[in-house]
C-alpha positions as CSV (number, residue, x, y, z in Angstrom):
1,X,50.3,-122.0,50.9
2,X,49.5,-120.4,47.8
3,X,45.5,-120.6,46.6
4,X,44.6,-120.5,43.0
5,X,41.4,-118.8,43.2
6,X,39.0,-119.5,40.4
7,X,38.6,-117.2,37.8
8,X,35.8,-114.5,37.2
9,X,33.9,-115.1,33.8
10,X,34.9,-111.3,33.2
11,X,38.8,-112.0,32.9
12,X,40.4,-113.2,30.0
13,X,43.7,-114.8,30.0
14,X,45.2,-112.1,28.3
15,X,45.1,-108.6,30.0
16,X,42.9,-106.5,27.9
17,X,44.3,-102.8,26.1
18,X,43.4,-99.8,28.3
19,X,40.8,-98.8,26.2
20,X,40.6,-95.4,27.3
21,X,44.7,-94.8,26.3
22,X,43.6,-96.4,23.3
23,X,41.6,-94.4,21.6
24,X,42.7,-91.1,22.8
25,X,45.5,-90.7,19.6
26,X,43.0,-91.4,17.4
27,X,40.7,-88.8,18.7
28,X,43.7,-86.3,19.0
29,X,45.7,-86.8,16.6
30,X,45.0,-86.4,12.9
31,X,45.9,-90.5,11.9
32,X,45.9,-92.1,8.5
33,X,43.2,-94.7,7.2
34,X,45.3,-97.3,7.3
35,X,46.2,-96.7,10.8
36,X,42.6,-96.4,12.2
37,X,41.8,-99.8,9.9
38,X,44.6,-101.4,11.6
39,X,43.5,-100.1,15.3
40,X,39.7,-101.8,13.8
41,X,41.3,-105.0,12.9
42,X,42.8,-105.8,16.3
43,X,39.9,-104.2,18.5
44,X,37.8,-106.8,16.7
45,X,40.5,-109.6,17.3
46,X,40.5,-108.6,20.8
47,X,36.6,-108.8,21.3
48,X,36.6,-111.6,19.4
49,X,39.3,-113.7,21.9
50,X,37.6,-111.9,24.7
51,X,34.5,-113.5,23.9
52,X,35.9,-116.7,23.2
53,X,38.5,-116.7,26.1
54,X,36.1,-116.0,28.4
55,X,33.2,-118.5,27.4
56,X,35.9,-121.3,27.5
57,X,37.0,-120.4,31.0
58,X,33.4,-120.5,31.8
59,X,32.7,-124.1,30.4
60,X,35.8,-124.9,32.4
61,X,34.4,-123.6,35.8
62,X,31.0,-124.8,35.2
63,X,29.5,-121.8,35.1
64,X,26.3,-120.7,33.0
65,X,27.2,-118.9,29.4
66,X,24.1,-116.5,30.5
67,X,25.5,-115.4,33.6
68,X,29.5,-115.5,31.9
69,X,27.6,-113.1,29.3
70,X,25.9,-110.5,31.8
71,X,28.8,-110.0,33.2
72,X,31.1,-109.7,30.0
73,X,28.7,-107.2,28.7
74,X,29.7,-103.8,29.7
75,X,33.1,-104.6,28.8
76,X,31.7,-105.5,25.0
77,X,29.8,-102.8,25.2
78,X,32.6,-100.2,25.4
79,X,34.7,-102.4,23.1
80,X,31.8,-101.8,20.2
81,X,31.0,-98.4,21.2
82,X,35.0,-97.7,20.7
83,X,34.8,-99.7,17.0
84,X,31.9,-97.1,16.2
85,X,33.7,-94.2,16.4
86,X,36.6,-95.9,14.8
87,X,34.5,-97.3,11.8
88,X,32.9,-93.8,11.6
89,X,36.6,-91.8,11.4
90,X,37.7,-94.2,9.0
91,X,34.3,-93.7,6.8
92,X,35.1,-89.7,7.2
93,X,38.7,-89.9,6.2
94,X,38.3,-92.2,3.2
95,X,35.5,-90.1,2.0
96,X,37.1,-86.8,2.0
């Protein structure tokens, strides 16, 4: 007998990029603007479904956005604190 257990307001139904793997070309490597604007564009589409995704799953569960947000948080947080340094490589390689 096979259970569908309900889903935790942290997962998304699309598996999120290892964030860590993500990133670590772009610190290493010496990339082009265009590549680190592209890598900006879908980190932001990610959060953005993330976000979305997750809320909706929520409302579907029945469980409080405020909780569904507490919990989605550190998650966001990396995600932002990964656009940051992203945003600021870009500013530094336009610039030069």
């Amino acid at each position: 007998m096979s259970e569908n257990p309900a889903a935790t307001p942290a997962q998304a139904p699309e598996q999120a990029p290892e964030l860590g793997a993500e990133t670590q070309p772009v610190r290493g490597q010496a990339n082009t603007p265009e590549e680190i604007a592209e890598l900006i564009v879908e980190f932001e589409q990610y959060r953005d479904r993330l976000v979305n995704e997750t809320i909706n799953a929520a409302k579907k569960a029945k469980l409080p956005k405020s909780a569904v947000m507490s919990q989605l948080e550190p998650e966001l947080a990396q995600i932002d604190g990964i656009l940051m340094g992203l945003r600021e490589q870009h500013l530094a390689l336009t610039q030069a």
